[in-house]
SETIVEX-813314 format. One line per 2 residues: their letters; for each residue x, y, z of C-alpha. Coordinates in pm, whole numbers, plus 50000, padded with zeros to 5 digits. Example, Ala and Ser with C-alpha at 12.3 -4.5 7.8 and 13.67 -1.06 7.14 Angstrom:
% SETIVEX-813314
as> 51230/49550/50780 ~ 51367/49894/50714 $
% end
This chain:
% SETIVEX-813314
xx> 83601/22697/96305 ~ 83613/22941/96005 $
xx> 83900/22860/95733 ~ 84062/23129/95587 $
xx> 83994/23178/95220 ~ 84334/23064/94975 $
xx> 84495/23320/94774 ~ 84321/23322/94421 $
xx> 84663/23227/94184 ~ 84470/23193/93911 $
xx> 84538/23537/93804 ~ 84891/23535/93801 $
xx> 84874/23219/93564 ~ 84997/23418/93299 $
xx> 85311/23536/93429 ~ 85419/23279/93621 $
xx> 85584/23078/93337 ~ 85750/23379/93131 $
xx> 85857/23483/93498 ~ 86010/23123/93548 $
xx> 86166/23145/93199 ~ 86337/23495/93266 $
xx> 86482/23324/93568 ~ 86608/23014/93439 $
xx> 86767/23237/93174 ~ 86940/23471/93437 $
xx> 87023/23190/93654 ~ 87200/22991/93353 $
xx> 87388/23339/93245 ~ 87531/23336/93604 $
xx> 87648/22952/93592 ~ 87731/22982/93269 $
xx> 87887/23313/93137 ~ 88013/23470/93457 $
xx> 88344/23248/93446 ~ 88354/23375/93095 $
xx> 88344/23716/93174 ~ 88579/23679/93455 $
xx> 88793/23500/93251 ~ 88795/23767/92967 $
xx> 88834/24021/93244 ~ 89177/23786/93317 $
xx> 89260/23849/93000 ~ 89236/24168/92931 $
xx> 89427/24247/93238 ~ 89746/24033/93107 $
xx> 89716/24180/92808 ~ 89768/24542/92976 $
xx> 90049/24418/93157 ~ 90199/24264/92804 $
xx> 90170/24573/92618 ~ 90326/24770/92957 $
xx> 90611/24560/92962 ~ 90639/24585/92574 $
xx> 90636/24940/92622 ~ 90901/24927/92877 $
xx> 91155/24705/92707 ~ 91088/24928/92367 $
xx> 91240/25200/92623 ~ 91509/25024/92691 $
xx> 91599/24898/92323 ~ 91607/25282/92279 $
xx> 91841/25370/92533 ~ 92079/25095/92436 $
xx> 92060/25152/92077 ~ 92144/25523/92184 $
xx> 92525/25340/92318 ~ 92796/25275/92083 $
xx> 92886/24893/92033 ~ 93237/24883/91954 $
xx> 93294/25137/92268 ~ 93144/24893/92486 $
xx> 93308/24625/92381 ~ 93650/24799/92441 $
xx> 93499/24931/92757 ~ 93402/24545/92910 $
xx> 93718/24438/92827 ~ 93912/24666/93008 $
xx> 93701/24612/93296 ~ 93716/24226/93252 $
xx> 94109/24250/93262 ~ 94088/24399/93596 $
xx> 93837/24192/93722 ~ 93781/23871/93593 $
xx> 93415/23739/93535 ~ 93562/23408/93743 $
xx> 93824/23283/93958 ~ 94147/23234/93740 $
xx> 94420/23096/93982 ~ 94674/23004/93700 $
xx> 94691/23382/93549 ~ 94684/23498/93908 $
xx> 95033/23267/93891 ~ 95183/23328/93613 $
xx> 95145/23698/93624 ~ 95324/23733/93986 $
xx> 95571/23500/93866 ~ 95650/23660/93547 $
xx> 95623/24026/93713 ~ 95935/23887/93984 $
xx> 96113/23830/93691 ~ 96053/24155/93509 $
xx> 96215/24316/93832 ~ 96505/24080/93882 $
xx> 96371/23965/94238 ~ 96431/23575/94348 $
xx> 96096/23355/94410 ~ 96121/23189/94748 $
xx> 95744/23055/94759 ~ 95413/23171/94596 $
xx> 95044/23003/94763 ~ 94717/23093/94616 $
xx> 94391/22956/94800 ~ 94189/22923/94553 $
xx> 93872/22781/94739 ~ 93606/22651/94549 $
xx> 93680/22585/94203 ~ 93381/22634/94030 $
xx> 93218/23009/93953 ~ 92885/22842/93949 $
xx> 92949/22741/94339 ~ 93059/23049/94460 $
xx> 92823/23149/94755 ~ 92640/23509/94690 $
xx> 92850/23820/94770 ~ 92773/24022/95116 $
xx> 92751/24384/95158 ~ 93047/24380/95363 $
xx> 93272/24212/95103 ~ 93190/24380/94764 $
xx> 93448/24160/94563 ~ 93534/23815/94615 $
xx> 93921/23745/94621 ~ 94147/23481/94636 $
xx> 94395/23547/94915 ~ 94730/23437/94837 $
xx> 95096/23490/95006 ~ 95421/23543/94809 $
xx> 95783/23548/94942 ~ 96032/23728/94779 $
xx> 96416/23793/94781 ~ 96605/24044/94596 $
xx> 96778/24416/94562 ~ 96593/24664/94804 $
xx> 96564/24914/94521 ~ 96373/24659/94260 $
xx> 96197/24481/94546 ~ 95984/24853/94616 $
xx> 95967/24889/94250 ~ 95797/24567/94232 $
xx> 95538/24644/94517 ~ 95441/24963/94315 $
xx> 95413/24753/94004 ~ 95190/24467/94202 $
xx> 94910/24710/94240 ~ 94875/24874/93898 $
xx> 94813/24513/93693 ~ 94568/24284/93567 $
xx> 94400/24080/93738 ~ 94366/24345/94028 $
xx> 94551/24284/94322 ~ 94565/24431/94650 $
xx> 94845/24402/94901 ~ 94693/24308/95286 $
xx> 95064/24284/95451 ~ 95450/24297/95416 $
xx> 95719/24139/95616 ~ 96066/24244/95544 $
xx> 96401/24141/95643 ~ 96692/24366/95542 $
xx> 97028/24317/95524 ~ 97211/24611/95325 $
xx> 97054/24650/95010 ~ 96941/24321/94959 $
xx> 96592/24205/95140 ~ 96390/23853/95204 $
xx> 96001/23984/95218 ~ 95704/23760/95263 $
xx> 95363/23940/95084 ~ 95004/23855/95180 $
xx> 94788/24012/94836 ~ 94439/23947/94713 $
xx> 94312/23910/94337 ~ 93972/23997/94293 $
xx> 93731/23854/94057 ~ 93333/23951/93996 $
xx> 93049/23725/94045 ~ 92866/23685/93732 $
xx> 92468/23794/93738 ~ 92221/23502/93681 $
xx> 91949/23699/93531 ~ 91922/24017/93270 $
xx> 91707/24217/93529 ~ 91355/24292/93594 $
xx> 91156/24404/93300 ~ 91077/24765/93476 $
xx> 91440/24811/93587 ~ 91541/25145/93415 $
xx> 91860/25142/93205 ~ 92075/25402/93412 $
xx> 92358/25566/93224 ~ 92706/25586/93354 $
xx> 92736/25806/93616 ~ 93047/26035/93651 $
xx> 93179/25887/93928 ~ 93167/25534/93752 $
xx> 93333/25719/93440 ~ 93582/25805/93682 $
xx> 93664/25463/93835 ~ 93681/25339/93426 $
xx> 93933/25606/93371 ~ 94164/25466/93669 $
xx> 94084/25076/93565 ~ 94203/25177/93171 $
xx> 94526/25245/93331 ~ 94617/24927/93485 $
xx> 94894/24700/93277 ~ 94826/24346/93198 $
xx> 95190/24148/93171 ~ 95255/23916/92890 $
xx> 95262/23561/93035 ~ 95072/23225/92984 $
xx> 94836/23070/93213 ~ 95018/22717/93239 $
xx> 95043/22561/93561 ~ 95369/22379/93677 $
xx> 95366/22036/93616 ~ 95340/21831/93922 $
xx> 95417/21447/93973 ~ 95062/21370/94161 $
xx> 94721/21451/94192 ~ 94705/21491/94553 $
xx> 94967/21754/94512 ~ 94842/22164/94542 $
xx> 94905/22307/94162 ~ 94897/22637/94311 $
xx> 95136/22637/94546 ~ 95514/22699/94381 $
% end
């Protein structure tokens, strides 16, 4: 049997240990600096998105800085008036109370549900209900005359109230009226917005609805509850 001649390696002895050097060099740049370089690529990446956020919010410094302070100010409070940044049950009260005596009407009964106490508790608003309100029901006696003047006068004051329903019994000019009305109140946002939310300037038809809120009248009352003898007792109810 014939055996096949080996291959002669004895020529290649000169490359085969620079070759195994240039290997173990690009083996150990692949364990070795690749995380590196992916790592730097990391960072270079969050460094873009830094500086395009940076740009962003130096757009939106500009915009605001554009906006006069003091006429914001004046602005948010007027709106605030009409809609409160949180449920406020005993101005709700004392304003319908002191607005039945401003038009010489007789309290019979006033009942605000005032749900859950606590802003921080109130569940998110829907699409279908914009506002959140506390519903409330007033009765009423008086001169027929001041008791229409007063329903006029319930809708144009702060806090903003709306009037669902009106009972009336009349007898000659005077009249016993139970009201169902709701007070509306915003939901304060939890965050300042997204970084890449554009600042959008008032629109004309929001400049509108400002113009109609500046012309609501707040009353000049306190917000003290009536005293009550015991805990268990609804302070809301008068």
């Amino acid at each position: 049997m014939k055996v096949g001649k080996l291959p002669d390696f004895g020529k290649y002895q000169d490359f085969i240990f620079p070759g195994l050097v240039i290997f173990l060099i690009v083996l150990s740049a692949m364990i070795i600096l690749k995380p590196k370089i992916n790592d730097f690529w990391l960072l270079r990446r969050g460094l873009l998105g830094q500086k395009e956020k940076l740009a962003q919010l130096s757009q939106k410094v500009a915009v605001l800085e554009g906006y006069d302070r003091n006429e914001l100010l004046i602005r948010t409070g007027q709106v605030l008036k009409v809609l409160p940044a949180e449920k406020d049950a005993p101005l709700v009260l004392a304003t319908i109370r002191s607005l039945v005596n401003d038009y010489h009407l007789e309290l019979g009964s006033l009942n605000i549900s005032v749900g859950e106490i606590s802003t921080e508790s109130a569940k998110t608003v829907t699409k279908e209900k914009l506002l959140p309100s506390l519903d409330s029901q007033l009765s009423v006696s008086g001169n027929l005359s001041d008791f229409y003047d007063f329903l006029d006068a319930l809708e144009k004051i702060t806090p903003l109230v709306r009037i669902n329903q009106v009972s009336i019994t009349k007898e000659g000019t005077s009249v016993e009226s139970k009201i169902q009305f709701s007070s509306y109140y915003l939901v304060p946002p939890k965050g300042i917005g997204k970084t890449n939310r554009q600042v959008i300037s008032i629109t004309s038809e929001e400049e509108k609805v400002y113009q109609e809120l500046s012309q609501y009248q707040s009353t000049s009352v306190g917000t003290s509850l009536p005293s009550v003898g015991s805990g268990k007792e609804n302070p809301f109810v008068f």
